[in-house]
C-alpha positions, 0 to 999 in steps of 0.5 A: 691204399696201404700198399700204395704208400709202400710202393711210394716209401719204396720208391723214394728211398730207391731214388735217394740211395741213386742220387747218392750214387751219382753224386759219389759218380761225379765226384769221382769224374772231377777227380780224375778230370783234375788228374788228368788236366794237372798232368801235363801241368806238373814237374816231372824232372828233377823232381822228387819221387813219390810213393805210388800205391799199385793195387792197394788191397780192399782194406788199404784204399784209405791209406792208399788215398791218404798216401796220394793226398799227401803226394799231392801237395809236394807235386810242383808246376812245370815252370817256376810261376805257379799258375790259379789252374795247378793251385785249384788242382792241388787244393781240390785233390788235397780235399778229396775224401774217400770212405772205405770198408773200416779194416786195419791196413798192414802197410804204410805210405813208405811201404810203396814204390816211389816214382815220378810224379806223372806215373803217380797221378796217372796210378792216382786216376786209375785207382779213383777209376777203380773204386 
């Protein structure tokens, strides 16, 4: 009987620690679903350049999101009306929250390369693919 209730403890904290892995999964599947339909949607000439973190390093992917939340929000439609689908795209990249290792990064958003903003949500979408 004791072992029993062992194996079903066991079990049932094996399948909550799956559930939260595929929860985080999918969060990170709309992220880069949103990237991804946002892309074409953005302005892309005359536009500002963006700091666009590159393989941020395992301490830096906070401050790597944090740079790519705050570019976010100065990204622009293609055309001057602002469509629900860009405005729903941007409030839910803006939202994203990302907990990594607690260390202390050496760099800052200014500290990167700045680039258009298709290359930044393309470099957005492969460091979410990464994590």
């Amino acid at each position: 009987m004791e072992r029993m209730i062992i194996f079903f403890m066991l079990f049932l904290c094996s399948s909550m620690v799956l559930a939260a892995a595929s929860h985080r999964e999918a969060k990170y599947k709309q992220i880069i679903k949103t990237i991804e339909r946002l892309e074409p949607r953005v302005k892309d000439k005359d536009a500002e350049l963006l700091h666009t973190p590159e393989n941020p390093g395992g301490g830096c992917l906070d401050t790597a999101v944090a740079c790519f939340k705050n570019g976010t929000l100065k990204l622009q439609p293609l055309n001057s009306q602002v469509n629900p689908m860009f405005t729903k795209a941007i409030r839910i990249l803006s939202t994203f929250t990302f907990r990594g290792p607690a260390k202390h990064c050496e760099s800052s958003c200014e500290s990167y390369e700045k680039k258009t903003p298709r290359e930044f949500l393309k470099s957005f979408a492969k460091l979410i693919k990464n994590v």
